[in-house]
Residue frames as qw, qx, qy, qz and C-alpha x, y, z in Angstrom:
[[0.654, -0.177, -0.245, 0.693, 117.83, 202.10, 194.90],
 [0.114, 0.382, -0.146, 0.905, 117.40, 206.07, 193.93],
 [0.539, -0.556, -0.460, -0.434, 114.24, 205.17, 196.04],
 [0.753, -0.515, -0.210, 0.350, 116.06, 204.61, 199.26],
 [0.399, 0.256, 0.160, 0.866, 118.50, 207.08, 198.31],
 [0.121, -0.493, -0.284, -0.814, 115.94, 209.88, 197.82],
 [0.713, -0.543, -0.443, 0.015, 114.50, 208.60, 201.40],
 [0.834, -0.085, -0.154, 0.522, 117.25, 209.17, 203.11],
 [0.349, -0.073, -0.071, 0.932, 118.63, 212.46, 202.08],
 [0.236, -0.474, -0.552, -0.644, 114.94, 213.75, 202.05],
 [0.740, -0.470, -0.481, -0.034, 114.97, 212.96, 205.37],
 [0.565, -0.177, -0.044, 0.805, 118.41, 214.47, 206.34],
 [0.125, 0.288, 0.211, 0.926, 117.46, 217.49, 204.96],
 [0.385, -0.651, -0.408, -0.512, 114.16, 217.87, 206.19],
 [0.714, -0.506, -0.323, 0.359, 115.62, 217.21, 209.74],
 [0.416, 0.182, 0.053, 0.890, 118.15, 220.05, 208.94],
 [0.055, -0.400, -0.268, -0.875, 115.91, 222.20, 207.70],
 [0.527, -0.666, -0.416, -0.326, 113.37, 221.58, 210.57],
 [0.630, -0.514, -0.216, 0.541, 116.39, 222.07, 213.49],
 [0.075, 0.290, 0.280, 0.912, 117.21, 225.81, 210.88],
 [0.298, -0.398, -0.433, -0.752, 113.33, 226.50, 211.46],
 [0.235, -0.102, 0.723, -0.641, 111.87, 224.93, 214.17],
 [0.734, 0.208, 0.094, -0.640, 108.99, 222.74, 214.18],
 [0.181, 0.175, -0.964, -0.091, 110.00, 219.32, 213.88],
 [0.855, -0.066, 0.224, -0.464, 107.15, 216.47, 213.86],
 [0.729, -0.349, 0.584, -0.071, 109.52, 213.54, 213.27],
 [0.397, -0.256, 0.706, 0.528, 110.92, 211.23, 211.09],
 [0.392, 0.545, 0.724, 0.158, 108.00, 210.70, 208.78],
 [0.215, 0.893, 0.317, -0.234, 107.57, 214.74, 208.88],
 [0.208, -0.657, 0.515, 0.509, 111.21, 215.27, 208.13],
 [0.318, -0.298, 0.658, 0.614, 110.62, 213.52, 205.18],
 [0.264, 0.755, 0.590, -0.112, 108.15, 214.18, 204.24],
 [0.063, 0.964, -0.011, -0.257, 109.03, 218.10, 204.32],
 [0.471, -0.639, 0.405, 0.454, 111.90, 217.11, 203.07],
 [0.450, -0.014, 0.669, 0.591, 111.22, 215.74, 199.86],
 [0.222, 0.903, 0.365, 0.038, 108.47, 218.19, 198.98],
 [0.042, -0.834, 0.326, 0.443, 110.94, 221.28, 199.83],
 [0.467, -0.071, 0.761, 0.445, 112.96, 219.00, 197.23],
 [0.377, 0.389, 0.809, 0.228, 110.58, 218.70, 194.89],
 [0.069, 0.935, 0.342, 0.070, 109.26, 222.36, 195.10],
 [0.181, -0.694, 0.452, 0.531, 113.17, 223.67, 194.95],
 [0.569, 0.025, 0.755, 0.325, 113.26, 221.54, 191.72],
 [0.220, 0.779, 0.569, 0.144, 110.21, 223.12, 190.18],
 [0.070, -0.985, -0.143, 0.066, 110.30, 226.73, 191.64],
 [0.397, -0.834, 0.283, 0.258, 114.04, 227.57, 192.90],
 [0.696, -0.206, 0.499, 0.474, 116.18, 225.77, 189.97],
 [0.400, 0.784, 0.240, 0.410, 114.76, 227.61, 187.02],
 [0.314, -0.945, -0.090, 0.017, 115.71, 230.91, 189.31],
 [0.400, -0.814, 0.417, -0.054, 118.78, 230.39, 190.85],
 [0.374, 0.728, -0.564, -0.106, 120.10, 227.42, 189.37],
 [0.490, -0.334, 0.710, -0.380, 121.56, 224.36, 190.96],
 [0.270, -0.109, -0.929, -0.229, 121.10, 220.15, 190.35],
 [0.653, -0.271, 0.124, -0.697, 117.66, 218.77, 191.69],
 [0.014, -0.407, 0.910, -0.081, 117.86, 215.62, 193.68],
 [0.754, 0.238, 0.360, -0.495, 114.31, 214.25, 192.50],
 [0.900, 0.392, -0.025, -0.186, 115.95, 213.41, 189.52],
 [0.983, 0.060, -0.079, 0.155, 119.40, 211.94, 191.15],
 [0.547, 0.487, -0.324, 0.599, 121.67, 214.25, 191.24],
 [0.656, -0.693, -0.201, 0.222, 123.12, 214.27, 195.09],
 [0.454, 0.455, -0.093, 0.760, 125.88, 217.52, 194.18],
 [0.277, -0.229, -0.299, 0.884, 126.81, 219.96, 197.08],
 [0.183, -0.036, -0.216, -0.958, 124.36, 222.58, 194.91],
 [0.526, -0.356, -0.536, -0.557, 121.32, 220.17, 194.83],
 [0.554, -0.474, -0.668, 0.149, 121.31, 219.54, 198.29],
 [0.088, -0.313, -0.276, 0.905, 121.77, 223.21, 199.30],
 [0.243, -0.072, -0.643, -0.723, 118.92, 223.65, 196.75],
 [0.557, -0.243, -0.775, -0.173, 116.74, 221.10, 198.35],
 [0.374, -0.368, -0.538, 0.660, 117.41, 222.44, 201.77],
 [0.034, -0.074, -0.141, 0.987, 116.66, 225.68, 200.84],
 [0.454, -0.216, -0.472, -0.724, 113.32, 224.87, 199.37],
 [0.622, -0.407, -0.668, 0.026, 112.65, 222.62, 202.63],
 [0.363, -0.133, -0.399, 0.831, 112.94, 225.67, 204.81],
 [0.386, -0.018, -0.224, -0.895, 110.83, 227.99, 202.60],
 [0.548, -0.331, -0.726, -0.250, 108.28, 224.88, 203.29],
 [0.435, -0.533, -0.648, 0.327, 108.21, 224.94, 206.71],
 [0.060, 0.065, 0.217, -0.972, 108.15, 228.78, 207.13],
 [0.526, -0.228, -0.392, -0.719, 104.95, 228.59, 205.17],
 [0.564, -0.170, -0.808, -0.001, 103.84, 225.48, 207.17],
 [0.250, -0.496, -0.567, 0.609, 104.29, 227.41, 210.56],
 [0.088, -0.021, -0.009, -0.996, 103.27, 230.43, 209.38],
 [0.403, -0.181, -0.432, -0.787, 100.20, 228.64, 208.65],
 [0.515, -0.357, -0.724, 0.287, 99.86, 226.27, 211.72],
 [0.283, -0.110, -0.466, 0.831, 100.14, 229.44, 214.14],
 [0.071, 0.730, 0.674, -0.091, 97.21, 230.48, 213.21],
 [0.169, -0.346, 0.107, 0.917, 98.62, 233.65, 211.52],
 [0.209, 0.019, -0.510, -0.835, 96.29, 233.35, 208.81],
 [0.469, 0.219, 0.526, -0.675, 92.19, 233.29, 209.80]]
């Protein structure tokens, strides 16, 4: 179940965070991007700043601003690196 769960709002978010950013590639990418930013706000952005992480269940107001925020910082990098800013 946290499997479908974790789908889901991985997905929501990434969609969020890709209509925030720009650069949607669909459902698969939204969640994709979504549960990495997740996963890499968990790691990187919770030691920092604090906050639940929703890799390991907790779906609080904090971990999903958390989760979002790390699935933004993904796609900046992502387009920064798609645009061909870097040679």
């Amino acid at each position: 179940m946290n499997l479908i769960i974790l789908l889901v709002v991985g997905g929501i978010i990434g969609w969020v965070a890709s209509m925030l950013v720009g650069g949607g590639g669909g459902i698969l990418m939204n969640i994709i991007v979504g549960i990495v930013g997740a996963l890499l706000a968990g790691l990187l952005l919770n030691p920092l700043i604090g906050g639940g992480n929703i890799m390991s269940g907790d779906l609080s107001l904090s971990a999903i601003g958390v989760s979002l925020l790390g699935a933004v910082l993904l796609l900046v990098v992502l387009n920064f690196f798609r645009r061909g800013a870097v040679q």
